[in-house]
C-alpha positions as CSV (number, residue, x, y, z in Angstrom):
1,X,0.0,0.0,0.0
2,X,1.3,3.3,-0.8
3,X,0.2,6.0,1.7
4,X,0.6,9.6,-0.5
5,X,-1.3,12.8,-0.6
6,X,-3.7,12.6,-3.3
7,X,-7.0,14.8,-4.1
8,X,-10.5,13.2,-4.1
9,X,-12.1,12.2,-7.7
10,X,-14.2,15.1,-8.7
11,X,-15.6,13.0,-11.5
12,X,-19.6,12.4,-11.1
13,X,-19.8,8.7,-11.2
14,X,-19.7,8.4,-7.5
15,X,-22.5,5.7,-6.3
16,X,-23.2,5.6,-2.7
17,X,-23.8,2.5,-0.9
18,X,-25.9,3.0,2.1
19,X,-26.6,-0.1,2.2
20,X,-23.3,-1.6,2.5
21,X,-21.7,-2.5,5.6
22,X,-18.2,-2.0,4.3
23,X,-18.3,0.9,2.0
24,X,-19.8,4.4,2.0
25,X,-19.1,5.6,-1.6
26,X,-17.3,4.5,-4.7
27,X,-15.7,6.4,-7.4
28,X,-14.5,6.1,-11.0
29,X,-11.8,8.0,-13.1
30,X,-11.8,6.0,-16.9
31,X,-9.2,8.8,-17.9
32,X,-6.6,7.9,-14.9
33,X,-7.8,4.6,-14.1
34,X,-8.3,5.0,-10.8
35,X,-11.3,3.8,-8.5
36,X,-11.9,5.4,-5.1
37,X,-13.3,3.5,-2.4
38,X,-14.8,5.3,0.9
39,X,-15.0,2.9,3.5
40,X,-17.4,3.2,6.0
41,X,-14.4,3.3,9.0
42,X,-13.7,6.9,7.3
43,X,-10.5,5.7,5.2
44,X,-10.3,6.2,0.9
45,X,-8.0,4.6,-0.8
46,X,-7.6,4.5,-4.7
47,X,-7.1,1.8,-6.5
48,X,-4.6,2.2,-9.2
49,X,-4.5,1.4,-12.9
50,X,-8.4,0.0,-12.5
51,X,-9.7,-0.8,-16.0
52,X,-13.4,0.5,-17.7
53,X,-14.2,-3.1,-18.0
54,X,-13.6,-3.5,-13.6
55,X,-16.1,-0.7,-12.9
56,X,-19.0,-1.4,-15.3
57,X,-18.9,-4.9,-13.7
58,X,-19.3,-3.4,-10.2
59,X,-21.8,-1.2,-11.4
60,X,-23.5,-4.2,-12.8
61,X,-23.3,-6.4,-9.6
62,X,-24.7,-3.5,-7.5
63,X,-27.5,-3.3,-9.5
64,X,-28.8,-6.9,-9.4
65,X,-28.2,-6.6,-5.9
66,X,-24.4,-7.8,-5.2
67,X,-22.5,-6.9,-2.1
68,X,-20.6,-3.6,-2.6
69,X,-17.8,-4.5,0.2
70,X,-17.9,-8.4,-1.4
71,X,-17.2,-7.2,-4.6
72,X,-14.4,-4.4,-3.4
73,X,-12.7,-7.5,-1.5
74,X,-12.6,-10.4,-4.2
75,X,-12.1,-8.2,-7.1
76,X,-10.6,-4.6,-6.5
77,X,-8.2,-5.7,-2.9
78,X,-6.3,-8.4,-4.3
79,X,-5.2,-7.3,-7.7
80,X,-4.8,-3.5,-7.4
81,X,-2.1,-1.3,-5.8
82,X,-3.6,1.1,-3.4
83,X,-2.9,4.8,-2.3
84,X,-4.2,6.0,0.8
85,X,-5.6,9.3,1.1
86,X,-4.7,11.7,3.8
């Protein structure tokens, strides 16, 4: 995990997740391939080098109902470098 000071996507694909036990808000940047997760302990993190392909399946999963924080943890967490926000 890199820890670095990095500024919040502005971008307005956020989707909140009140319904998730593990993750306020989730973000996507297709142009730096980056996905910003806001968990619900207060900690972001980006995800680095996060393909198009990665966030249209979350969005799909979250839309039939999927776990937010299940899909963050088997598909984001172990493949992805992350940068924690400040």
């Amino acid at each position: 995990m890199i820890q670095m000071r990095r500024k919040r996507l502005t971008n307005k694909s956020k989707v909140y997740t009140p319904n998730s036990e593990t993750t306020i808000s989730l973000n996507y940047s297709s142009v730096l391939e980056v996905l910003e997760v806001e968990f619900t302990g207060g900690k972001i993190y980006h995800y680095l080098q996060v393909k198009p392909e990665v966030w249209e399946d979350y969005l799909t999963e979250v839309k039939m109902g999927g776990s937010s924080g299940a899909f963050v943890n088997a598909r984001i967490k172990p493949y992805y470098d992350a940068a924690r926000l400040e």
